[in-house]
FIKE-769305 format. One record per atom (N, C-alpha, C): residue in one letter; atom name; y, z negated, x negated. Coordinates in pm, whole numbers, plus 50000, padded with zeros to 5 digits. Layout:
<tidos>
['a', 'CA', [Y, Z, X]]
...
</tidos>
This chain:
<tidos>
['x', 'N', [49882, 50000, 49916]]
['x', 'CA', [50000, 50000, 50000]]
['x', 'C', [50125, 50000, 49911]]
['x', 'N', [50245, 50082, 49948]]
['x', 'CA', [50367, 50074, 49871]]
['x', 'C', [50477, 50024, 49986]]
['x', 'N', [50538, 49918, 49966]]
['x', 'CA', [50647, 49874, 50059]]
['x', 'C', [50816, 49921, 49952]]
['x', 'N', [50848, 50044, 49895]]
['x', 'CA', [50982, 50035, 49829]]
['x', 'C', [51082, 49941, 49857]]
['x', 'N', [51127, 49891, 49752]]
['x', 'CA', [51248, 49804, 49810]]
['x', 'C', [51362, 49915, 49790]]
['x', 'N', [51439, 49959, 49898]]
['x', 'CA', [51561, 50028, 49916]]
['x', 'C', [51691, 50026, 49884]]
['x', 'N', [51782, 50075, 49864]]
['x', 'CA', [51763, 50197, 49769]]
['x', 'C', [51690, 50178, 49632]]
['x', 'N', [51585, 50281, 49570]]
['x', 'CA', [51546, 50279, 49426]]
['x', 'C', [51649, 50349, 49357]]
['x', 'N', [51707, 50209, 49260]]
['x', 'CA', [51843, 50285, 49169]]
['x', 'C', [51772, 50374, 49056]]
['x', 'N', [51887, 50433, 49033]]
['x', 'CA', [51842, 50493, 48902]]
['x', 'C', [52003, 50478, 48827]]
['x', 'N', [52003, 50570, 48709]]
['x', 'CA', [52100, 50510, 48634]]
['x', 'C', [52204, 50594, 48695]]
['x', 'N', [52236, 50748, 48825]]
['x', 'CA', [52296, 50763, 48842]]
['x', 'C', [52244, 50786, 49006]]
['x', 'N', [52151, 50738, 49048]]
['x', 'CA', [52101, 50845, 49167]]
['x', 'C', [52070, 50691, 49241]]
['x', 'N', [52109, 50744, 49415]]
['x', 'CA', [52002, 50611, 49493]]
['x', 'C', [51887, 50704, 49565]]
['x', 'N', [51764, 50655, 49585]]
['x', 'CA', [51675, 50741, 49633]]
['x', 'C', [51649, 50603, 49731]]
['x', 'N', [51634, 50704, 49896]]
['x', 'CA', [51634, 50634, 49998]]
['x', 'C', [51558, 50735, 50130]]
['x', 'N', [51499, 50630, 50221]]
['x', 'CA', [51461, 50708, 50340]]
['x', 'C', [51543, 50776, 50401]]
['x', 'N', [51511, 50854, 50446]]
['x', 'CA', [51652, 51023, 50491]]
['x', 'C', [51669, 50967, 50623]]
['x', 'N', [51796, 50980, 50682]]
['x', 'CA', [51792, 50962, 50802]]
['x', 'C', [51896, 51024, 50920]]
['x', 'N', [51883, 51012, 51002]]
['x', 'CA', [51948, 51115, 51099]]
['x', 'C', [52079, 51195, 51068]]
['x', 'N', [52171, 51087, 51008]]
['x', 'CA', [52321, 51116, 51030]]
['x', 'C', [52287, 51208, 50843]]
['x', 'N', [52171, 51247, 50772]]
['x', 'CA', [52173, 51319, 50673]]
['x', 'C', [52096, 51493, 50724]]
['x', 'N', [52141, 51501, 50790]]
['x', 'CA', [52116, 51645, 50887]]
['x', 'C', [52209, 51751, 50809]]
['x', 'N', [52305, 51731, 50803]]
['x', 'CA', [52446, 51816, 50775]]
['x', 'C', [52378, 51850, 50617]]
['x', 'N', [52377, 51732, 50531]]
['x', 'CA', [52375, 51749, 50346]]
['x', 'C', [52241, 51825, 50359]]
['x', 'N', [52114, 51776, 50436]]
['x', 'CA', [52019, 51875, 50468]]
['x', 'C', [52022, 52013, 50442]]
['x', 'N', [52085, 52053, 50568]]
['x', 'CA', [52119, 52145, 50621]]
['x', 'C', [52148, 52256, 50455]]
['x', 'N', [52260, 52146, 50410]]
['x', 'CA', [52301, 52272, 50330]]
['x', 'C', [52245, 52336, 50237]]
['x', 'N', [52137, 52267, 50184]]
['x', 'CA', [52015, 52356, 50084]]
['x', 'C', [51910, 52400, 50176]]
['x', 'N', [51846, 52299, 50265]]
['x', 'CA', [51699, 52316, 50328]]
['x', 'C', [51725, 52520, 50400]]
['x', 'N', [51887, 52555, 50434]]
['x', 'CA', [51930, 52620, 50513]]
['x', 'C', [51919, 52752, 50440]]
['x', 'N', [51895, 52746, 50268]]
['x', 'CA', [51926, 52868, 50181]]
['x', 'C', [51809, 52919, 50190]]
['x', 'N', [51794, 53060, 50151]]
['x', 'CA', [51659, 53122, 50121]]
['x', 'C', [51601, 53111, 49928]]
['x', 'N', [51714, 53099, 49861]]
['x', 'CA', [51715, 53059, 49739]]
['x', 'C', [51590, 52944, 49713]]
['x', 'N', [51658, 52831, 49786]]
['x', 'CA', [51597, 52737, 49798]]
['x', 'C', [51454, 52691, 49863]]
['x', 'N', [51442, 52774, 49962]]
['x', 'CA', [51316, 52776, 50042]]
['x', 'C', [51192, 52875, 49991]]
['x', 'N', [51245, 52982, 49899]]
['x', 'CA', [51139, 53048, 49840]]
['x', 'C', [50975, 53003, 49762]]
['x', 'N', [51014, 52919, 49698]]
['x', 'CA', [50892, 52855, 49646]]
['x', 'C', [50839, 52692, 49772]]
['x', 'N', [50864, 52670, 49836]]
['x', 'CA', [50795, 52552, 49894]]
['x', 'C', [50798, 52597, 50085]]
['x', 'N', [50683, 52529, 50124]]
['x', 'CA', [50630, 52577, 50235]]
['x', 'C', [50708, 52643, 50341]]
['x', 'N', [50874, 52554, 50379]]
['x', 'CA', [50909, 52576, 50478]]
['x', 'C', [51010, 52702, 50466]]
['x', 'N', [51051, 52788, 50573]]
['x', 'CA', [51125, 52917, 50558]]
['x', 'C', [51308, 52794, 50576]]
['x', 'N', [51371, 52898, 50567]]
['x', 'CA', [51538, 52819, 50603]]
['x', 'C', [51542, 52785, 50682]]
['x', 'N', [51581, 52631, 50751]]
['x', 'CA', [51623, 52562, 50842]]
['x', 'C', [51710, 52588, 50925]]
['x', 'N', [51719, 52575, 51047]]
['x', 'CA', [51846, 52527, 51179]]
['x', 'C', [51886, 52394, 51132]]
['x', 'N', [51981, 52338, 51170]]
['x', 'CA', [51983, 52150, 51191]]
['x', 'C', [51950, 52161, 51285]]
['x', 'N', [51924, 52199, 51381]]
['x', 'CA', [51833, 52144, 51543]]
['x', 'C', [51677, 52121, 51427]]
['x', 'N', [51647, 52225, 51350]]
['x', 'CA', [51495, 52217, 51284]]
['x', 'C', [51553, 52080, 51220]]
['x', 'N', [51612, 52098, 51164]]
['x', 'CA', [51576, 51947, 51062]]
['x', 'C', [51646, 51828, 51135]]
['x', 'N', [51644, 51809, 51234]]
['x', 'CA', [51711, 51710, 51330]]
['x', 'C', [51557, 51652, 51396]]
['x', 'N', [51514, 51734, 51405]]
['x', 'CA', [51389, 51753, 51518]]
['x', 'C', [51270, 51652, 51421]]
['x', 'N', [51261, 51662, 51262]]
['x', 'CA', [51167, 51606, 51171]]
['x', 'C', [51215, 51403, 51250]]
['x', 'N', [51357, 51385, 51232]]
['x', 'CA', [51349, 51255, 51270]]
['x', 'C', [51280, 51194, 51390]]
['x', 'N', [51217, 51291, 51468]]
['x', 'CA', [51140, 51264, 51554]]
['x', 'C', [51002, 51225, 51537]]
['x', 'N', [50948, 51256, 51406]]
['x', 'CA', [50828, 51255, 51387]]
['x', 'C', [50828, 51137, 51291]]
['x', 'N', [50748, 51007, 51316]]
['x', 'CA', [50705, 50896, 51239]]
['x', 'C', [50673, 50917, 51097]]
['x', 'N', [50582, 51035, 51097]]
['x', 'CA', [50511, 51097, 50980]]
['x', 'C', [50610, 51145, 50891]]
['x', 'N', [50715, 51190, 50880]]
['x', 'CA', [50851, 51239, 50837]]
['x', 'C', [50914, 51138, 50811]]
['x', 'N', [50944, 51070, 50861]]
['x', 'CA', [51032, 50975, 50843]]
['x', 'C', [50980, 50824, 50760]]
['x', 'N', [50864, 50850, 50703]]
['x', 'CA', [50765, 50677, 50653]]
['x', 'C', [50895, 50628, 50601]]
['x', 'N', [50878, 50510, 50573]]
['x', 'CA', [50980, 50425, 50435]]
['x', 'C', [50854, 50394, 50305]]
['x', 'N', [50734, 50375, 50364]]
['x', 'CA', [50630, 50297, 50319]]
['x', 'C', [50469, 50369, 50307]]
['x', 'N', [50390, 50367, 50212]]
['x', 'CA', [50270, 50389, 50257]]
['x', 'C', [50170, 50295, 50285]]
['x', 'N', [50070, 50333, 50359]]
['x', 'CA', [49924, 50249, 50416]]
['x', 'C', [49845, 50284, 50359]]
['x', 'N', [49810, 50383, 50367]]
['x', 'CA', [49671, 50429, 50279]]
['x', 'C', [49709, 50572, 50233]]
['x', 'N', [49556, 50661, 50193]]
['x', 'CA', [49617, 50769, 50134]]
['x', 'C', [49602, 50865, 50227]]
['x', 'N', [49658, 50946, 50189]]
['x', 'CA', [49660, 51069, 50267]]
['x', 'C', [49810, 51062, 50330]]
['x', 'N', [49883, 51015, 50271]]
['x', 'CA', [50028, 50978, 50343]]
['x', 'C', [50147, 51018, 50232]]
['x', 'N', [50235, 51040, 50260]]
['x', 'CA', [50359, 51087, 50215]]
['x', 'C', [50498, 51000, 50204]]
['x', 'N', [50562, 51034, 50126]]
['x', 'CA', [50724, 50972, 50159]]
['x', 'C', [50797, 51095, 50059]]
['x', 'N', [50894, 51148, 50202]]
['x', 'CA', [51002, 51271, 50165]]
['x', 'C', [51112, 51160, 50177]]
['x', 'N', [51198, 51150, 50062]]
['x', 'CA', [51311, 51045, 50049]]
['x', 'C', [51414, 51110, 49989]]
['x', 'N', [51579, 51072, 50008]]
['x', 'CA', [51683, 51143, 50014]]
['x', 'C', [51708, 51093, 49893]]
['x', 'N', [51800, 51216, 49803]]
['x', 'CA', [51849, 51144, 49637]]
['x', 'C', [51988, 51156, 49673]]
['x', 'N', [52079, 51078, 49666]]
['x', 'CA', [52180, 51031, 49698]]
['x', 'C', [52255, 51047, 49533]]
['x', 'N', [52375, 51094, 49520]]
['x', 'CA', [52459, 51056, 49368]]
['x', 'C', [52534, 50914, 49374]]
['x', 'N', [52508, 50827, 49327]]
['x', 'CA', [52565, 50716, 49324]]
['x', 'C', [52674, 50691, 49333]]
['x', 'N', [52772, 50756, 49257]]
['x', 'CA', [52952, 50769, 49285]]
['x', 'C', [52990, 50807, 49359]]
['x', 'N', [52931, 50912, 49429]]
['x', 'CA', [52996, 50984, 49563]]
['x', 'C', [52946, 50971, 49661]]
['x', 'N', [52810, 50907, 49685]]
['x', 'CA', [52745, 50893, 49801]]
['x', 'C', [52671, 51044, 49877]]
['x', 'N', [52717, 51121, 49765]]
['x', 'CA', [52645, 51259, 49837]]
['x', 'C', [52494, 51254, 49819]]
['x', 'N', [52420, 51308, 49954]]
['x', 'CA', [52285, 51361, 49937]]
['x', 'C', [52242, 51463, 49853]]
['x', 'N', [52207, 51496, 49802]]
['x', 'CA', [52195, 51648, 49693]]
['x', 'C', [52038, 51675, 49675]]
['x', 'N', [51964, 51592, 49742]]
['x', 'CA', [51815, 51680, 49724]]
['x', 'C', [51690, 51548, 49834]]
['x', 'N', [51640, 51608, 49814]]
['x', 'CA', [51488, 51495, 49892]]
['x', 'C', [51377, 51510, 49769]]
['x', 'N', [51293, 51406, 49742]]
['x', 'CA', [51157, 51397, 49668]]
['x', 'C', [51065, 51384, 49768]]
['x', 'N', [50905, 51384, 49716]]
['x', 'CA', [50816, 51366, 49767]]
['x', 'C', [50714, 51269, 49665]]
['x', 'N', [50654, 51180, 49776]]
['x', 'CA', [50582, 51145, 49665]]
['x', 'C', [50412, 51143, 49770]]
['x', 'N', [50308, 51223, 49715]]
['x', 'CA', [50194, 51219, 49868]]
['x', 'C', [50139, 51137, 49778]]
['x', 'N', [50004, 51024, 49800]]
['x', 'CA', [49952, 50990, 49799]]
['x', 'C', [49781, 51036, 49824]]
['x', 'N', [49728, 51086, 49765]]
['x', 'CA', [49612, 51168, 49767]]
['x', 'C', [49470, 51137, 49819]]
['x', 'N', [49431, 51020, 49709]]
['x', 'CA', [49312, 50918, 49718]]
['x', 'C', [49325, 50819, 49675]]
['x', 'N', [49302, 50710, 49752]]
['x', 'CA', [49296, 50580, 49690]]
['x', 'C', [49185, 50592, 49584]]
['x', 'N', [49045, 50607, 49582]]
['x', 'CA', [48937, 50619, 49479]]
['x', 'C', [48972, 50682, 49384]]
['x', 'N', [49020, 50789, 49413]]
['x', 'CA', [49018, 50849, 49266]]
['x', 'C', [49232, 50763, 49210]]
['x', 'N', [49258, 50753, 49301]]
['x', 'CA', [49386, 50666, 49238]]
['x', 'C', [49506, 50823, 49151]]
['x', 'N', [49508, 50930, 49277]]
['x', 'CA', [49539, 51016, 49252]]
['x', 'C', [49695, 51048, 49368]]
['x', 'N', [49766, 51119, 49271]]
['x', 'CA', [49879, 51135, 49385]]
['x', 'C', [49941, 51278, 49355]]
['x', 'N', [50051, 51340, 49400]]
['x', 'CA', [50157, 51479, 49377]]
['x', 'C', [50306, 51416, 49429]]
['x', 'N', [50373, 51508, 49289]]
['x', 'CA', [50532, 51469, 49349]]
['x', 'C', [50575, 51595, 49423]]
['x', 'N', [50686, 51611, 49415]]
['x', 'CA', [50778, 51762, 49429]]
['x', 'C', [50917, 51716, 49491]]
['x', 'N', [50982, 51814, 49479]]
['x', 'CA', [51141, 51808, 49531]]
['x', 'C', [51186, 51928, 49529]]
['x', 'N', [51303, 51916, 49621]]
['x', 'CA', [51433, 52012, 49665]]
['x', 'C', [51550, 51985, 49654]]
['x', 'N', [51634, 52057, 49583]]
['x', 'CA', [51750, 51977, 49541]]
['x', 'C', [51882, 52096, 49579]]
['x', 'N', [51982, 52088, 49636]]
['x', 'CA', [52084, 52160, 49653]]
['x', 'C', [52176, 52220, 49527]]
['x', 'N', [52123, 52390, 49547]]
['x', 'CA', [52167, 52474, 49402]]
['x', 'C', [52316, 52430, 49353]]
['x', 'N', [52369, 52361, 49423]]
['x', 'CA', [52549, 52350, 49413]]
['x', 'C', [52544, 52202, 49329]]
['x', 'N', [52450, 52124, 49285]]
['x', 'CA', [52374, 52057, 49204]]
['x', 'C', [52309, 52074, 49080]]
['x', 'N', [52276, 52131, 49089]]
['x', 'CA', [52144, 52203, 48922]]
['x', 'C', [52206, 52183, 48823]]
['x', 'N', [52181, 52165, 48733]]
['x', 'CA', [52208, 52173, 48595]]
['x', 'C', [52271, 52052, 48541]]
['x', 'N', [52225, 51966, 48607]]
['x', 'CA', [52264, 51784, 48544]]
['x', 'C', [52155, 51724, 48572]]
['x', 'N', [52051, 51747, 48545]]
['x', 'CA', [51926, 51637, 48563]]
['x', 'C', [51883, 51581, 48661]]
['x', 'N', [51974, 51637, 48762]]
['x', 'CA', [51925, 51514, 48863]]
['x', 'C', [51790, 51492, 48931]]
['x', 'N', [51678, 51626, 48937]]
['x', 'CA', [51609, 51644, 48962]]
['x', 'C', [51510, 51592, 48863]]
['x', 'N', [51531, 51601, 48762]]
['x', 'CA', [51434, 51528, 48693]]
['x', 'C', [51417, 51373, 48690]]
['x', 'N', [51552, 51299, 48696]]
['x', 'CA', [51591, 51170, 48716]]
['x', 'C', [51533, 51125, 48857]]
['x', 'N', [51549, 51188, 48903]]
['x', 'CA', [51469, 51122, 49082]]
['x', 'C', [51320, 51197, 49083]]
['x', 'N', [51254, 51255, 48965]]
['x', 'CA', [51127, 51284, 48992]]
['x', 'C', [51020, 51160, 48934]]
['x', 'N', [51159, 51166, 48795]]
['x', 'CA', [51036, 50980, 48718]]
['x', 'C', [51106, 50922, 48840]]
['x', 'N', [51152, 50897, 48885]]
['x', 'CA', [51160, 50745, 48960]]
['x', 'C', [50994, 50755, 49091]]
['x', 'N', [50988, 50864, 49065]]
['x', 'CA', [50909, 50919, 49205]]
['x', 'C', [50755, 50895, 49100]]
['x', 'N', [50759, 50917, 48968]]
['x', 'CA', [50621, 50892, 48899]]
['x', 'C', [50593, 50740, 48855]]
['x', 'N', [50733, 50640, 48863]]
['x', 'CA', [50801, 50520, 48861]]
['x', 'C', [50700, 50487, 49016]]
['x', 'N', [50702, 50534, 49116]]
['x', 'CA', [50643, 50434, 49178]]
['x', 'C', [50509, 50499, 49224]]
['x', 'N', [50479, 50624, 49148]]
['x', 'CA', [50308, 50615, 49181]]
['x', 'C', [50213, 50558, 49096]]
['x', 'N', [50290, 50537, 48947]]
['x', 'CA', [50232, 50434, 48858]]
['x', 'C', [50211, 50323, 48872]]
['x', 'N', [50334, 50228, 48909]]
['x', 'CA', [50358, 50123, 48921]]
['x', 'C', [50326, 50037, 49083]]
['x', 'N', [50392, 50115, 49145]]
['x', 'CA', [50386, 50067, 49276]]
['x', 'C', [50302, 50062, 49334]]
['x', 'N', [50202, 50257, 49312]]
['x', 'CA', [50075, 50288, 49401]]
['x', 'C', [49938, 50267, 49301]]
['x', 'N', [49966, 50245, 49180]]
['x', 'CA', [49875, 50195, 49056]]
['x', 'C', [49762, 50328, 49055]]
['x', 'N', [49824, 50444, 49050]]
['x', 'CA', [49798, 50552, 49063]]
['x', 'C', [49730, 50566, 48933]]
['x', 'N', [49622, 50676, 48887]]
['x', 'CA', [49560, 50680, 48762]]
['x', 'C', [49635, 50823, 48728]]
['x', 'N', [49635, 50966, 48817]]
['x', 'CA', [49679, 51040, 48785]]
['x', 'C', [49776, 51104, 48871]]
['x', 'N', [49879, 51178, 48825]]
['x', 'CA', [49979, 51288, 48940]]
['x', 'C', [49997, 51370, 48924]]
['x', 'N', [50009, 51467, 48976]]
['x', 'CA', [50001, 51625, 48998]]
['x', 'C', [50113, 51666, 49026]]
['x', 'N', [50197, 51804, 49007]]
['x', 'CA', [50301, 51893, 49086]]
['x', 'C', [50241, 51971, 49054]]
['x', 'N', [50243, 52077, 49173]]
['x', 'CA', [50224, 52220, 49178]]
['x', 'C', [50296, 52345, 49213]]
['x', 'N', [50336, 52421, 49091]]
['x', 'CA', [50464, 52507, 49129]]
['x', 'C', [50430, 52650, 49152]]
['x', 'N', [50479, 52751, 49217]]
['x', 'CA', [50517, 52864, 49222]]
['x', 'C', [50538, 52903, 49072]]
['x', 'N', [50469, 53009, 49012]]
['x', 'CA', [50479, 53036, 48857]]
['x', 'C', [50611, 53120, 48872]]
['x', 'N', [50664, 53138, 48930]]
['x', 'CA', [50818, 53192, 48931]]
['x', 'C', [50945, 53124, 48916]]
['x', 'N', [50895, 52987, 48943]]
['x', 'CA', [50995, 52910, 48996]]
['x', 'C', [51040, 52830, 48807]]
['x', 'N', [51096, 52903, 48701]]
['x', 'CA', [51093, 52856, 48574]]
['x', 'C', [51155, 52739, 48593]]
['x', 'N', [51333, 52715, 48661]]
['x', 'CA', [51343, 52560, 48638]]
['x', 'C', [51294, 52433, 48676]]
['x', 'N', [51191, 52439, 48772]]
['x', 'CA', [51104, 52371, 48809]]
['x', 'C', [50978, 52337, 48701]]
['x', 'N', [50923, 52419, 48632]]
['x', 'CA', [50865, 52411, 48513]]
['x', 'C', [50913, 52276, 48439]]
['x', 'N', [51034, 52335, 48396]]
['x', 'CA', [51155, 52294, 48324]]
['x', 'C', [51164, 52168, 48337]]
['x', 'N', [51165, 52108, 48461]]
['x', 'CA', [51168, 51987, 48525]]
['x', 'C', [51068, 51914, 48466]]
['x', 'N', [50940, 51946, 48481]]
['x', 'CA', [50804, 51913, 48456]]
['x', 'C', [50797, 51876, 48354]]
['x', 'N', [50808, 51946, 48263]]
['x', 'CA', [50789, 51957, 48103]]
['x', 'C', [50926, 51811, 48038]]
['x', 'N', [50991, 51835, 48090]]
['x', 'CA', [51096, 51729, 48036]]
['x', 'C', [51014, 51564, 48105]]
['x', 'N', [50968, 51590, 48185]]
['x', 'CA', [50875, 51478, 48242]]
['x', 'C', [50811, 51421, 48148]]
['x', 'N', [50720, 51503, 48097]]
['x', 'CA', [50633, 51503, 47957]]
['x', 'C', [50456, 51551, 48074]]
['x', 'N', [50481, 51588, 48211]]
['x', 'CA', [50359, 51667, 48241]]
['x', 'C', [50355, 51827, 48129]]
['x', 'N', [50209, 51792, 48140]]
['x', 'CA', [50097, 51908, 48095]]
['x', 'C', [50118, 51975, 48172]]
['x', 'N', [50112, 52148, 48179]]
['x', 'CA', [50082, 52213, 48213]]
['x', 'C', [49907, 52238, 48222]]
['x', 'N', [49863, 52234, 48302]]
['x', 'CA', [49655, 52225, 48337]]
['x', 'C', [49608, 52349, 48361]]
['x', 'N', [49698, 52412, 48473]]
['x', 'CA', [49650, 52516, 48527]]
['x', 'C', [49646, 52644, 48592]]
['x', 'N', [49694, 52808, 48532]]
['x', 'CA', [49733, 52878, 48624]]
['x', 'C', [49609, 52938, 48706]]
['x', 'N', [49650, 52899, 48886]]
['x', 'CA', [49532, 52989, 48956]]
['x', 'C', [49616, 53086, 48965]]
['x', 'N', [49611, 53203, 48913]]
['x', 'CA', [49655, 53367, 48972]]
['x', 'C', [49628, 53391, 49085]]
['x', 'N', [49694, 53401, 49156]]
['x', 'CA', [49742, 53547, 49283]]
['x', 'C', [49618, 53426, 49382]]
['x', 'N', [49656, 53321, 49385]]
['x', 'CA', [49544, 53247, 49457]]
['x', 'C', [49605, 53212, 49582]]
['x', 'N', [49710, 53234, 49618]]
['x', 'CA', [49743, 53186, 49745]]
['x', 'C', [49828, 53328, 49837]]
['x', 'N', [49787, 53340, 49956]]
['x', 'CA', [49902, 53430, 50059]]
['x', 'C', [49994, 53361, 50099]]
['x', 'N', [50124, 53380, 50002]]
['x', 'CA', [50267, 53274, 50070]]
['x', 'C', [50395, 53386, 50094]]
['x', 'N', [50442, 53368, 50240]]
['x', 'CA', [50548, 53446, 50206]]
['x', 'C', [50559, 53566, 50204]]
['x', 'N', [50433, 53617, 50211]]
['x', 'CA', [50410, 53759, 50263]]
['x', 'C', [50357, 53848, 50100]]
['x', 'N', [50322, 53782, 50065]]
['x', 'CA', [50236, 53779, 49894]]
['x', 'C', [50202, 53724, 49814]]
['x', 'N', [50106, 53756, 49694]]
['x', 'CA', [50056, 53690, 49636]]
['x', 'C', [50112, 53590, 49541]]
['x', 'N', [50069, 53454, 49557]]
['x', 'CA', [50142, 53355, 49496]]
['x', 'C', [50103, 53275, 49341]]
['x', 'N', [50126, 53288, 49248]]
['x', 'CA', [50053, 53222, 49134]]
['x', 'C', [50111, 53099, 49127]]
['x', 'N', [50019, 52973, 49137]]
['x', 'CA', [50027, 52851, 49112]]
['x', 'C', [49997, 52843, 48927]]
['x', 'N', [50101, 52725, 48929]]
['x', 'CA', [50103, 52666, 48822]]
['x', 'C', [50028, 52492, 48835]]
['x', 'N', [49965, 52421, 48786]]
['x', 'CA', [49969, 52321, 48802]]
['x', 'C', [49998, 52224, 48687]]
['x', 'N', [50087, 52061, 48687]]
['x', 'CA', [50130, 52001, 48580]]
['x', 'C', [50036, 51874, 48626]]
['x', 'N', [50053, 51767, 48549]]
['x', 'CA', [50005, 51646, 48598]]
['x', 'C', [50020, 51536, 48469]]
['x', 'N', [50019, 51419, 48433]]
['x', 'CA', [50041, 51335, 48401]]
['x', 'C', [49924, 51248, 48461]]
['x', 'N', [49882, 51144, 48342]]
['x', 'CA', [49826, 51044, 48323]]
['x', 'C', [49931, 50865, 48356]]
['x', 'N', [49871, 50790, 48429]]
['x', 'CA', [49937, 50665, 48405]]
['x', 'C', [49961, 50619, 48261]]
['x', 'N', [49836, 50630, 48183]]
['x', 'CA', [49856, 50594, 48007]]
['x', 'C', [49966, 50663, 47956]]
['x', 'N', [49992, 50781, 47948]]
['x', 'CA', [50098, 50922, 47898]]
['x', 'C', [50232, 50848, 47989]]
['x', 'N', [50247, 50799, 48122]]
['x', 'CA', [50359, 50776, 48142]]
['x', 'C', [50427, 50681, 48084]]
['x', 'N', [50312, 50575, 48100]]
['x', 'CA', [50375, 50419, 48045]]
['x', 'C', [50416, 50442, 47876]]
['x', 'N', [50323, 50501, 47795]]
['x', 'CA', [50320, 50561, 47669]]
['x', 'C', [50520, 50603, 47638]]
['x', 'N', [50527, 50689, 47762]]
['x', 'CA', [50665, 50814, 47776]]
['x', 'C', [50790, 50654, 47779]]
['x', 'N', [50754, 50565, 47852]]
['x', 'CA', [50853, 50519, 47916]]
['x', 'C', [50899, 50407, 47810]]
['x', 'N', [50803, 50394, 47713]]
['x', 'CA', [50798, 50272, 47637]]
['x', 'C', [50856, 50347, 47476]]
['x', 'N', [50900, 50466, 47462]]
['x', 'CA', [50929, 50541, 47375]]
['x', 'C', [51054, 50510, 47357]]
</tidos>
């Protein structure tokens, strides 16, 4: 079980459960096609992303067991702006396995922030969910996302070629992942 205590600071970011009145900051990336190219969902309405606060499953603060998720808002600390959501799923309790990922608003990029709210996101599948291993899995197109990864200190494990129909073609996955030992190792550096 993970109960976060809210907001998780970071040295510039608050990462917090998303919530209604964050529709609008939503809106303004979830809404690009830029942005929506590599991860499941096509560009948003705010009626669409209004409609997620309806669903329990969307909205966790907390996990129970596995097979469960938390999509949480990264907030900039000085300004109070939203500028992206993380994920953190929870996979198997037995095998003590989890996946991150994130979306972050292009009018953002190029200051870390995405990487800074991804350890906080490997920060609590280590620590919190006493996770053994974590996974992201990218779109092999998607280079600053790589980018992200690698500054993490994830491995690159695995390209499946042309293994998925996304989007109306063939998609090459990349896969990264990290060890609990390799993180704590990273963090204690």
């Amino acid at each position: 079980m993970l109960k976060p205590a809210y907001p998780i600071e970071t040295d510039r970011l608050l990462i917090r459960p998303l919530e209604p009145t964050d529709v609008d900051a939503l809106h303004a990336y979830q809404s690009r096609p830029e942005v929506c190219r590599y991860i499941p969902y096509e560009p948003r309405t705010p009626e669409q992303i209004a409609e997620r606060f309806d669903d329990p499953v969307k909205v966790r603060a907390e996990l129970e067991e596995a097979g469960q998720f938390l999509d949480l808002g990264v907030v900039v600390r000085d300004t109070g702006t939203l500028i992206g959501d993380v994920l953190l799923f929870w996979h198997s309790a037995e095998h003590r396995s989890g996946e991150i990922g994130y979306a972050f608003n292009p009018d953002h990029h190029g200051h870390g922030y995405a990487t800074e709210a991804a350890a906080a996101m490997l920060d609590l599948a280590f620590d919190g969910l006493d996770l053994h291993r974590v996974t992201a899995r990218i779109d092999a197109r998607n280079e600053p996302s790589a980018a992200v990864l690698r500054r993490l200190g994830m491995r690159q494990e695995a390209v499946l070629v042309e293994n998925e129909w996304f989007k109306g073609e063939w998609s090459t996955e990349i896969d990264f992942a990290i060890l609990d030992r390799e993180w704590q190792a990273l963090r204690e550096s």
